[in-house]
C-alpha positions as CSV (number, residue, x, y, z in Angstrom):
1,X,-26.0,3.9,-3.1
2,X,-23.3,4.4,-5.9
3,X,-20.8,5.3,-3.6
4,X,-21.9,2.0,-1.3
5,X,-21.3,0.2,-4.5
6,X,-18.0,1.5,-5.8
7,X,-16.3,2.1,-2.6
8,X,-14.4,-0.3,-0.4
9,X,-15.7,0.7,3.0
10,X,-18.9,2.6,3.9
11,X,-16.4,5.5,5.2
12,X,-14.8,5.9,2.1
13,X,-18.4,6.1,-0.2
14,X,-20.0,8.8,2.8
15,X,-16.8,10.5,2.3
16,X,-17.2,10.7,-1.4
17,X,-20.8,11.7,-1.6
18,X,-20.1,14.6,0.6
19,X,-17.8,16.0,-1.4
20,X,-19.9,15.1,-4.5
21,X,-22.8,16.5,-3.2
22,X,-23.1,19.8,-1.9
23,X,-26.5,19.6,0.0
24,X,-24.9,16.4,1.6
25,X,-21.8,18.4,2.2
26,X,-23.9,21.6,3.8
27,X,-25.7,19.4,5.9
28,X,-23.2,17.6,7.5
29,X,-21.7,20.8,8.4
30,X,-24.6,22.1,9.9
31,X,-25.6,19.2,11.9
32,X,-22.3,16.9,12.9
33,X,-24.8,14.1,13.6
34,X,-25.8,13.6,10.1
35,X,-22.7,12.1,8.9
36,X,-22.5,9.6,11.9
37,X,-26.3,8.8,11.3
38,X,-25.6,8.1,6.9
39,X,-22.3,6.0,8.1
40,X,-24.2,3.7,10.4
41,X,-27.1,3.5,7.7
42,X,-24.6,2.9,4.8
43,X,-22.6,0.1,7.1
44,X,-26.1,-1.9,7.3
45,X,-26.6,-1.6,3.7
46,X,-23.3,-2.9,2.4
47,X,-23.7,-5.7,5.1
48,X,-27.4,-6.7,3.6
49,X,-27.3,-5.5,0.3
50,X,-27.2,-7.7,-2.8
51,X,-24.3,-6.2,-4.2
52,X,-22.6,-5.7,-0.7
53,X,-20.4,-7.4,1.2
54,X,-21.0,-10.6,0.5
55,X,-20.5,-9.8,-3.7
56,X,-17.5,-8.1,-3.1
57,X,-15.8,-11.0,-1.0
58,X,-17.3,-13.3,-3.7
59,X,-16.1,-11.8,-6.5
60,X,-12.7,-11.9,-5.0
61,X,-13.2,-15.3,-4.1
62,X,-14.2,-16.0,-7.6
63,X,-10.9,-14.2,-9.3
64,X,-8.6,-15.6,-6.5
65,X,-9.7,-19.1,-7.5
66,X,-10.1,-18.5,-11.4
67,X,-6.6,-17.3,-11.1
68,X,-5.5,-20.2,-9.4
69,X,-7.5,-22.6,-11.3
70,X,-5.6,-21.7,-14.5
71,X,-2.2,-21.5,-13.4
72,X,-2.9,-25.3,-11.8
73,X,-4.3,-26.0,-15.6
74,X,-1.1,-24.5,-17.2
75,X,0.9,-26.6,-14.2
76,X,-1.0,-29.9,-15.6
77,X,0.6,-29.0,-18.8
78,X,3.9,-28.2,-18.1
79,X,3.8,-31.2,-15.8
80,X,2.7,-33.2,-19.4
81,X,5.3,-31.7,-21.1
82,X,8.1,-34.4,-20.1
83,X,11.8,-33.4,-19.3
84,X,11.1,-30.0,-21.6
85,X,9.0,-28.5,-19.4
86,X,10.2,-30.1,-16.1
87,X,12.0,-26.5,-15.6
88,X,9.0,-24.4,-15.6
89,X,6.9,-26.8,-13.7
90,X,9.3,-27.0,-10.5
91,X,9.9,-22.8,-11.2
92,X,6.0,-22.9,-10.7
93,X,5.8,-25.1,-7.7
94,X,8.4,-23.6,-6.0
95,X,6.7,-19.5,-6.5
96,X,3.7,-21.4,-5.0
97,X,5.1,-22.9,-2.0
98,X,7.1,-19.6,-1.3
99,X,3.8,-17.9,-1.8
100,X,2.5,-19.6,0.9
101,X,5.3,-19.8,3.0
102,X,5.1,-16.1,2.9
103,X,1.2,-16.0,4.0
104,X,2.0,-18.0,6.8
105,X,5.2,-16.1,7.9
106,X,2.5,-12.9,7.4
107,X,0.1,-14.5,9.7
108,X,2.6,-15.6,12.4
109,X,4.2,-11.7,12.4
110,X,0.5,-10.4,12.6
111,X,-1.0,-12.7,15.3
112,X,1.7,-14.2,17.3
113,X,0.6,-12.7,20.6
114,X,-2.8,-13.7,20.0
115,X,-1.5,-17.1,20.5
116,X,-1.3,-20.3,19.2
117,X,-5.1,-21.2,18.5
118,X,-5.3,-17.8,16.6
119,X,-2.5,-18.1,14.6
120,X,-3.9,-21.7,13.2
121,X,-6.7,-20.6,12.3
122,X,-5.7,-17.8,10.5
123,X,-3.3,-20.5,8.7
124,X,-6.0,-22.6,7.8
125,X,-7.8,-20.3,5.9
126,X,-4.4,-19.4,4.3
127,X,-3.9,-23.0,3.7
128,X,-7.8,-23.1,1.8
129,X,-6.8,-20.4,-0.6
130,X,-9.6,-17.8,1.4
131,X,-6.6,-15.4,2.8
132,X,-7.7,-12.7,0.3
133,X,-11.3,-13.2,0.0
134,X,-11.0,-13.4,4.4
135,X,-9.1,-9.8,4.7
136,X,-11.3,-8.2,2.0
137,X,-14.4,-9.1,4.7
138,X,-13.0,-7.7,7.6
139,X,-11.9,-4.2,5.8
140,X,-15.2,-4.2,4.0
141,X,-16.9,-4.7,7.4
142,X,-15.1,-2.2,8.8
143,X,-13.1,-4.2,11.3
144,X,-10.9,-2.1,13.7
145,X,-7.1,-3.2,14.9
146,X,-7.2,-6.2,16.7
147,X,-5.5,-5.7,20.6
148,X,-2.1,-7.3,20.2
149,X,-1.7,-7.4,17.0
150,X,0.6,-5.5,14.6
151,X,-1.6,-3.9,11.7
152,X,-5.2,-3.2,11.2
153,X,-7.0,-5.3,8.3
154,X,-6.6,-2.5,6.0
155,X,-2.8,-3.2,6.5
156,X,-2.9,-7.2,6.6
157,X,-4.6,-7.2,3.5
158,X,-2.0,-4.8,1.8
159,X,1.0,-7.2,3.3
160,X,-1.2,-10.3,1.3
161,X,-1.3,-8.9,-1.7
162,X,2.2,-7.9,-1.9
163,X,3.2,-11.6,-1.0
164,X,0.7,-12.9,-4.1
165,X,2.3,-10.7,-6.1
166,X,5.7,-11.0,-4.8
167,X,5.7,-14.9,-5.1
168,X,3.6,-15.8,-7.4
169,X,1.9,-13.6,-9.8
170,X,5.4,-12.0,-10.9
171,X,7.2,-15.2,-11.1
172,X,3.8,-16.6,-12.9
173,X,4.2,-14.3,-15.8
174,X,7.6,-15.0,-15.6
175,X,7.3,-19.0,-16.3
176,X,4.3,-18.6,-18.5
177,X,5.8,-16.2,-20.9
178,X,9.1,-18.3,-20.9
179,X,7.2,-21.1,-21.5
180,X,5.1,-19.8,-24.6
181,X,8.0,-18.1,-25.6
182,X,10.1,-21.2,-25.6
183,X,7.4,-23.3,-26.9
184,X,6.6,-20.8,-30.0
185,X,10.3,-20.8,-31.3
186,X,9.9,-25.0,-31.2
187,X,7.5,-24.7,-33.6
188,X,4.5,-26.4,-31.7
189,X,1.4,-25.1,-30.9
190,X,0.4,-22.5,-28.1
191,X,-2.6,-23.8,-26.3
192,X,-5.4,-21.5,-26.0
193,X,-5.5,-22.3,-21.6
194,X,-1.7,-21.1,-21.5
195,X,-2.6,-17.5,-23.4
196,X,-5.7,-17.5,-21.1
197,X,-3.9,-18.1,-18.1
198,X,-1.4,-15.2,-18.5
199,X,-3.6,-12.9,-19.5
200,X,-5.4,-13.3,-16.4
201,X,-1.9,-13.0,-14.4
202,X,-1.0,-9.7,-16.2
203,X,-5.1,-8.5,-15.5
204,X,-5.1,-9.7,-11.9
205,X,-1.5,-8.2,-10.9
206,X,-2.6,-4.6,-12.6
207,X,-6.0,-4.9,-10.7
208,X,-4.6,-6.1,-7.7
209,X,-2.3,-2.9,-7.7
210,X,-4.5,-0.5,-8.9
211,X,-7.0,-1.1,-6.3
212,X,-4.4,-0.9,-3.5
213,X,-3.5,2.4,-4.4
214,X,-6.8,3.4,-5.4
215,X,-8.0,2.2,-1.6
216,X,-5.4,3.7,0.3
217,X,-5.4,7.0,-1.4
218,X,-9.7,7.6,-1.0
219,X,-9.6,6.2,3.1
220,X,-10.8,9.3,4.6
221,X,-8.5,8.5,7.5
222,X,-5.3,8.5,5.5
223,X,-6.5,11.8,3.7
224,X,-6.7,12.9,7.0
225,X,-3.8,12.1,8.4
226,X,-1.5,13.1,5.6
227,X,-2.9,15.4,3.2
228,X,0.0,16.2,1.9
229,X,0.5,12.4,0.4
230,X,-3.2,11.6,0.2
231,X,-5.6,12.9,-2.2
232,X,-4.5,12.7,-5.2
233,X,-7.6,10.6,-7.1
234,X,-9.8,13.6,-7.9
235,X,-13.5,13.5,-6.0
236,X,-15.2,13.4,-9.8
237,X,-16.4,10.0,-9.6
238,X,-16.2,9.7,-13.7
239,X,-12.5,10.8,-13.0
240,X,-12.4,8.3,-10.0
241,X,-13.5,5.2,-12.7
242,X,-10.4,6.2,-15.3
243,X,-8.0,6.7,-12.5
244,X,-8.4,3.2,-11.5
245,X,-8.6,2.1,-14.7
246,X,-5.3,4.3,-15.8
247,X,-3.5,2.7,-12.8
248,X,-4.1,-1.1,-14.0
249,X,-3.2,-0.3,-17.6
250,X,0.2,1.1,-16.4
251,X,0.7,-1.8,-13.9
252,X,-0.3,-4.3,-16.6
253,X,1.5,-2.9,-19.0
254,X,5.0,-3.0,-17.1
255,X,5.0,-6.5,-15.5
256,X,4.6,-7.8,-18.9
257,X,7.0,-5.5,-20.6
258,X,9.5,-6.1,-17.3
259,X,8.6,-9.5,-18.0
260,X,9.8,-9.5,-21.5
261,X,13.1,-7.9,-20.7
262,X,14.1,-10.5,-18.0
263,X,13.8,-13.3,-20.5
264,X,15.6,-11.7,-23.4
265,X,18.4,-11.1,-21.1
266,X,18.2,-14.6,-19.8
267,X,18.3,-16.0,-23.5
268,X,21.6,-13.9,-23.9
269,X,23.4,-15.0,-20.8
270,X,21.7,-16.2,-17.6
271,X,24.4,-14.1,-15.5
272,X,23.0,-11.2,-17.1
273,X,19.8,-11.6,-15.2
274,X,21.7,-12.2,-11.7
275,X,23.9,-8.9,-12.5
276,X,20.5,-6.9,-13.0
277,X,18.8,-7.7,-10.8
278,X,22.0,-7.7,-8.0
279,X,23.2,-4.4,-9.1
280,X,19.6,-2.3,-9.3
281,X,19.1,-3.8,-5.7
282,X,22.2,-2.9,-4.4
283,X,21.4,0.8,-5.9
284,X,18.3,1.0,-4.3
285,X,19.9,-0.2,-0.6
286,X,22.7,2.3,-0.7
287,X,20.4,4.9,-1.7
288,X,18.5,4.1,1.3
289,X,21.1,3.8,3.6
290,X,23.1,6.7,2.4
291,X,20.1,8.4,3.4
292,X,19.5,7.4,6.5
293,X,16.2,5.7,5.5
294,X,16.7,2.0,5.4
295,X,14.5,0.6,8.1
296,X,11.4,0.1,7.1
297,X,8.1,1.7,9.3
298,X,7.0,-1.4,11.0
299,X,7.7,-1.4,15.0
300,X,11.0,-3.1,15.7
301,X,14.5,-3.1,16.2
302,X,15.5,-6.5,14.2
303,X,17.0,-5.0,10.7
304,X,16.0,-8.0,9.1
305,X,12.2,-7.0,8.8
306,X,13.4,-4.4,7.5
307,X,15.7,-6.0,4.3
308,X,13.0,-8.3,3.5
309,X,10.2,-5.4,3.3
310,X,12.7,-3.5,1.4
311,X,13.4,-5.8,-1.7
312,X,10.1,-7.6,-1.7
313,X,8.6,-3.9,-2.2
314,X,11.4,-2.8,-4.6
315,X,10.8,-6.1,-6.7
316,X,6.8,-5.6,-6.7
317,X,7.4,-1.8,-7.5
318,X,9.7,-2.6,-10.1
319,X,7.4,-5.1,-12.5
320,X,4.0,-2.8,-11.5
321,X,4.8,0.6,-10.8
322,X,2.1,0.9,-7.9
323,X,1.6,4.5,-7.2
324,X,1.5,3.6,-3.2
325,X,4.7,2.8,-2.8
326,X,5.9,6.3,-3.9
327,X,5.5,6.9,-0.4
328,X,8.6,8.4,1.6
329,X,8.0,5.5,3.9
330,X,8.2,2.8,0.9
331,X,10.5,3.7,-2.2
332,X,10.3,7.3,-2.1
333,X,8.8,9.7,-4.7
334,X,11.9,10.3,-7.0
335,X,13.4,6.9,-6.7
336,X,9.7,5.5,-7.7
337,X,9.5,7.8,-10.8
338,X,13.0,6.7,-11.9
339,X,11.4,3.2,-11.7
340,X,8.7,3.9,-14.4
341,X,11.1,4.2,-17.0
342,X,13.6,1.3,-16.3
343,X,11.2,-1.2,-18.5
344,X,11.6,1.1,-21.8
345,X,14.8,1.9,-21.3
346,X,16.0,-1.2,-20.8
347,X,14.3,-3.1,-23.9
348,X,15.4,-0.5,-26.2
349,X,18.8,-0.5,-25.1
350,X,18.4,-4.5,-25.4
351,X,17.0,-4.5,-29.1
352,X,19.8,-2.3,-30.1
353,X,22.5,-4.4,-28.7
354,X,21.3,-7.6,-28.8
355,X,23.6,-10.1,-30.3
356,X,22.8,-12.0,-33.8
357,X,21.4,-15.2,-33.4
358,X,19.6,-14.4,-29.8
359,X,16.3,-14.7,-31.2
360,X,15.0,-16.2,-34.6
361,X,13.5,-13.3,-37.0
362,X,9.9,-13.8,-36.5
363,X,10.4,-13.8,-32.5
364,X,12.9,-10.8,-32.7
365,X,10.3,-8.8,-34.4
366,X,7.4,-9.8,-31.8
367,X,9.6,-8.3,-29.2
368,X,9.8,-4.7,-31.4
369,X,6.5,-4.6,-31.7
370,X,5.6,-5.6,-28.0
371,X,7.9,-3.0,-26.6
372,X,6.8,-0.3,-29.1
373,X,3.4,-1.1,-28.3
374,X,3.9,-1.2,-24.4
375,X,6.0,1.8,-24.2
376,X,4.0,3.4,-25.7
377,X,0.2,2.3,-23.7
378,X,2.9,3.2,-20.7
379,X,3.6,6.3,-21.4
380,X,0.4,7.4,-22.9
381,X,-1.4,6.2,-19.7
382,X,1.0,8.1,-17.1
383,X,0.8,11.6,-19.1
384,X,-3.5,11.1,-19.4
385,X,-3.4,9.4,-15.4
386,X,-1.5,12.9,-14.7
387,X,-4.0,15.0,-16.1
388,X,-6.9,13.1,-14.3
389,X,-5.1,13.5,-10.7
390,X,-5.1,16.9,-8.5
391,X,-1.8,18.5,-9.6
392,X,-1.4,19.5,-6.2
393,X,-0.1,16.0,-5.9
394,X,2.7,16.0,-8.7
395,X,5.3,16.7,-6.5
396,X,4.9,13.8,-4.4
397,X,6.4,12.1,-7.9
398,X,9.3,13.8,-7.5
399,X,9.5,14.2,-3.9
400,X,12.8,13.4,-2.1
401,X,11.7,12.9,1.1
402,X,13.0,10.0,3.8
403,X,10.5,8.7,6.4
404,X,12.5,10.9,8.9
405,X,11.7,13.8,7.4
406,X,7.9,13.0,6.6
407,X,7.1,12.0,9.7
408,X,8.8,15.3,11.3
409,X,6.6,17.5,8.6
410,X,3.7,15.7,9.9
411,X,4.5,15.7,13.6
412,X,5.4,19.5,13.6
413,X,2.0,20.7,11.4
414,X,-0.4,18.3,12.6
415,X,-2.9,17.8,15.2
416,X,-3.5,15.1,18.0
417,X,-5.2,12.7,15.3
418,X,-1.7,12.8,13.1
419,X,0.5,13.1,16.3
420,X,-0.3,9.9,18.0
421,X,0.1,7.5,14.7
422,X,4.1,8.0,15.7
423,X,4.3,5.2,17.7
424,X,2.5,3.1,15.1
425,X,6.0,3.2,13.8
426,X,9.5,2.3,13.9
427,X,11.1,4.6,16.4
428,X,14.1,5.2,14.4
429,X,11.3,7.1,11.8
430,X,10.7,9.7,14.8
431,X,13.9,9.6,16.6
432,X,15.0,13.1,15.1
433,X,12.1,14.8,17.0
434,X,12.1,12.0,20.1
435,X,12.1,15.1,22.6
436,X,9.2,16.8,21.3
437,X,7.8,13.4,21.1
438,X,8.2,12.9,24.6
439,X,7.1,16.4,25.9
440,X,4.2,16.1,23.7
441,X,2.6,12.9,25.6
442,X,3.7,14.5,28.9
443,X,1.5,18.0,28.3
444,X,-0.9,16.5,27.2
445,X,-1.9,12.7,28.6
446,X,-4.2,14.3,31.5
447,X,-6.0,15.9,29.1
448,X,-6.6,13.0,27.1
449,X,-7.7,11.4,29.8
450,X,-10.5,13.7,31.0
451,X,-11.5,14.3,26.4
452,X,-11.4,10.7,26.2
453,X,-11.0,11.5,22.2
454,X,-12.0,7.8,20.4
455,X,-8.3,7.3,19.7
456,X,-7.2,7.8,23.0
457,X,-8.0,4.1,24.1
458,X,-6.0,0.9,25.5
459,X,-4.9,-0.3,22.0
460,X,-2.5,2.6,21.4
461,X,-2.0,3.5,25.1
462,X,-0.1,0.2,24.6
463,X,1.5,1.6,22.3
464,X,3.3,4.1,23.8
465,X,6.6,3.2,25.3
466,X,6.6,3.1,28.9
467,X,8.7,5.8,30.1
468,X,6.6,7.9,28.9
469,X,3.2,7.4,30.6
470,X,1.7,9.0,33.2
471,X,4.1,8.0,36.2
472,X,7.1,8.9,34.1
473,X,5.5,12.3,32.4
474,X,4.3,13.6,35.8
475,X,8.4,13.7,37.2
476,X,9.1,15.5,34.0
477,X,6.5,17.9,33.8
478,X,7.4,19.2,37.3
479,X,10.7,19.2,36.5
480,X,12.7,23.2,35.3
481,X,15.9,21.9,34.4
482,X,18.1,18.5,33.8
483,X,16.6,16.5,31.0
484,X,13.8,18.8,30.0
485,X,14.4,22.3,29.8
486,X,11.5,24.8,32.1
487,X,8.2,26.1,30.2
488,X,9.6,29.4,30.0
489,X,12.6,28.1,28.0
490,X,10.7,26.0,25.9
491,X,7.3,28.1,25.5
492,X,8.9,29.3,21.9
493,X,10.1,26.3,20.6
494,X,8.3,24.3,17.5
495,X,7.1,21.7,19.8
496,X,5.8,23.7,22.1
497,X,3.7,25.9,19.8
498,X,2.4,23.2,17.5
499,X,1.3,22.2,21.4
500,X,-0.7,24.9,21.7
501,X,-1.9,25.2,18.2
502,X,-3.3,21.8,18.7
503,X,-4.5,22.5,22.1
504,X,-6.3,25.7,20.2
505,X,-7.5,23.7,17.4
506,X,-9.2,21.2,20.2
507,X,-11.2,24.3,21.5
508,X,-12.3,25.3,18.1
509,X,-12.9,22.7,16.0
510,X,-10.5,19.4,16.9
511,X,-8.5,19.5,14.0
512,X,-9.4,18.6,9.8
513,X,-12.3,16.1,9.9
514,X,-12.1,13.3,9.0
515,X,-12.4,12.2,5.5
516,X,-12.9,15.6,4.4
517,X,-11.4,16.9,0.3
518,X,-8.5,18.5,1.3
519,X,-10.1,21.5,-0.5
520,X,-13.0,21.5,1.7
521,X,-10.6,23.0,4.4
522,X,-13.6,21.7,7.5
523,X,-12.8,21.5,11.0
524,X,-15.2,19.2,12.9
525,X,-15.9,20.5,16.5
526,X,-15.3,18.2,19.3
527,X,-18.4,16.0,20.2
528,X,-18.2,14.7,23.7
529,X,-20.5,11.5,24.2
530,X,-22.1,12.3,27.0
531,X,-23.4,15.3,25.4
532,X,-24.6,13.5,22.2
């Protein structure tokens, strides 16, 4: 029942009483049923349960319109403010409309082939303010990958929060700290809504990213998938509570401080800000491109997807420090890393250089003490969240991986489960190891087809381009030469034994279940309905 309570999904709280609970754990070894059986059970609890579904979708109803409320209150004033505050109060109206703007463009990318009644629908409810409170439901509820669409829930509601945060929560704390900056040095009084309202920006960002890390990292599908990435919140559930907790201290703690540093520059010459920000995202862009790794994972051969993913996650990684995006598919491990320190650097570099006159004495000296104070919550909350993770996982901080190379790791060592999410991406992330791609679908389609593994269904047949289904891959299975080199030549090669490692692994066991601790080290034998 704790897990129910704690977890997002009733996969993810099975999954972690299993591997807090060893009778649990022995059981569901013994008799593969079990774990099915506790899944449906725990699915019908958090559906009727007091503090199930309906609480959690409330309570992010609740935050998403206390938040708002607020920053409309603070709007009010800025709005009262006269031609002083008419700055701030069109900066504020214009993150909310491209907030929006950025919903709806999510919503049209997601559901566009559903058609036209679909995609106003799931407009109105962007329109309402329910957009996050909506996606929470449907991952909470367990809600698969709509056919026709782009992303599963679990995806949508990751692309809503990085447009909240993106477009309006960042440039939020932005205004608002300009604003009570601005209106401190005047000499008037601070109103208690305005300190209010920002601390509830810099507490909703930090949660906001913490829990998308945290929710990503303990899906047992992910851990399944890519253990080598996934994992790293330890299965301890005391140890689970301060990593989440570490993770919105750090993330808090840098959108304010990143925060800070944007307006000082600002105050000493606006271009400053423009040369900053320009420069670190041209940095970032020719690191990516230099590497090969610039388009982004989504499905698609339009670069311009890709661009706008690409700074919108740099921006969002840059003022929180989310420990997702570390992901060789996202900024990369090293690259991210780097990224932690830019805030401290670049406020004690300011504060020693900083020109006379900038600030007044009694604001110069809140700044010392808000950067000594955040630098030093930063760093005292990255070296104890380091000590709380499995260490096995500290190299994905300094890990220099591109998506090319990830997904080749994966494809190469994994079974069918981590195979077939390749086409679930862009096909310049698997174009390296295209061939094996290709032989790999056309050994082993018919026997998809008489398993019928869950996976194997219409949604990501669909998915797979056309050339290589069955009429295609039956002319080059038969084939000994041209294209495709003959079995014999090929019965050594890596594709061709991770083939029949995974063929073997089907026999045995199927592959790593799903969910499972990585230390666990499980297989979960096929179970064919029928026989069930």
């Amino acid at each position: 029942i704790l897990s129910l309570m704690t977890e997002l999904t009733a996969e993810q709280a099975v999954d972690q009483w299993r591997v807090q609970n060893r009778a649990a754990r022995e059981l569901m070894e013994k008799c593969i049923w079990f774990e099915q059986t506790v899944l449906v059970l725990g699915k019908g609890i958090v559906k009727t349960a007091p503090w199930g579904l309906m609480a959690r979708v409330s309570i992010g109803a609740i935050v998403s319109v206390a938040d708002l409320f607020t920053d409309l209150l603070v709007l009010k004033q800025f709005w009262e403010g006269g031609d002083e505050m008419m700055g701030y109060r069109n900066a504020q109206l214009a993150s909310v409309c491209v907030a929006l703007f950025l919903h709806l463009l999510l919503v049209y990318m997601t559901y566009v082939k559903k058609g036209a009644k679909r995609v106003m629908k799931e407009s109105l409810i962007v329109v309402t303010g329910m957009k996050a409170p909506w996606d929470a439901y449907k991952v909470a509820a367990g809600k698969e990958k709509e056919k026709d669409t782009y992303v599963d829930p679990m995806l949508e509601l990751t692309g809503s929060k990085l447009a909240e945060m993106f477009a309006e929560s960042i440039p939020g704390i932005l205004i608002q700290t300009s604003a009570i900056l601005s209106t401190s040095e005047a000499g008037r009084e601070v109103t208690s809504t305005a300190y209010v309202s920002i601390l509830l920006s810099i507490l909703t960002t930090g949660y906001v990213s913490a829990t998308l890390s945290y929710d990503f990292d303990t899906d047992p599908q992910r851990r399944a998938f890519n253990p080598e990435f996934y994992g790293y919140v330890s299965d301890s559930a005391l140890k689970r509570v301060f990593t989440l907790m570490s993770m919105m201290i750090i993330s808090s703690s840098m959108v304010l401080m990143k925060s800070i540093l944007f307006i000082s520059l600002g105050r000493i010459a606006t271009m400053l800000i423009l040369v900053f920000v320009v420069g670190d995202m041209l940095m970032y862009l020719g690191y990516k491109v230099a590497r090969r790794d610039f388009p982004y994972w989504i499905p698609g051969d339009n670069l311009l997807p890709s661009f706008l993913f690409r700074v919108v996650i740099k921006i969002v990684v840059d003022f929180t420090g989310c420990i997702q995006f570390r992901h060789p598919y996202d900024v990369g491990g090293l690259y991210f890393t780097f990224n932690l320190f830019v805030p401290v650097i670049g406020m004690s570099l300011l504060l020693v250089f900083i020109p006379e006159g900038t600030f007044d004495e009694g604001t110069l000296e809140i700044l010392e003490k808000a950067t000594l104070i955040l630098g030093s919550t930063t760093f005292a909350t990255l070296t104890f969240f380091s000590l709380l993770i499995n260490k096995e996982f500290l190299k994905t901080f300094l890990s220099t991986d591109t998506a090319q190379q990830s997904v080749a790791k994966i494809f190469s060592e994994g079974n069918d489960v981590m195979k077939k999410s390749v086409f679930d991406l862009n096909v310049h992330h698997w174009e390296p190891i295209k061939e094996d791609v290709e032989h790999w679908v056309a050994m082993e389609w018919h026997r998809w087809e008489e398993e019928k593994p869950d996976w194997f269904n219409d949604i990501w047949k669909e998915s797979v381009p056309e050339y290589m289904k069955p009429e295609r891959t039956s002319m080059f299975s038969s084939r000994s030469s041209g294209a495709y080199t003959s079995q014999s030549e090929r019965r050594d090669s890596p594709s061709r034994r991770s083939s029949r490692s995974s063929r073997k692994n089907n026999r045995q066991g199927g592959g790593q279940r799903i969910g499972s601790s990585r230390k666990a080290g499980r297989v979960v034998p096929h179970v064919d309905v029928k026989e069930s």
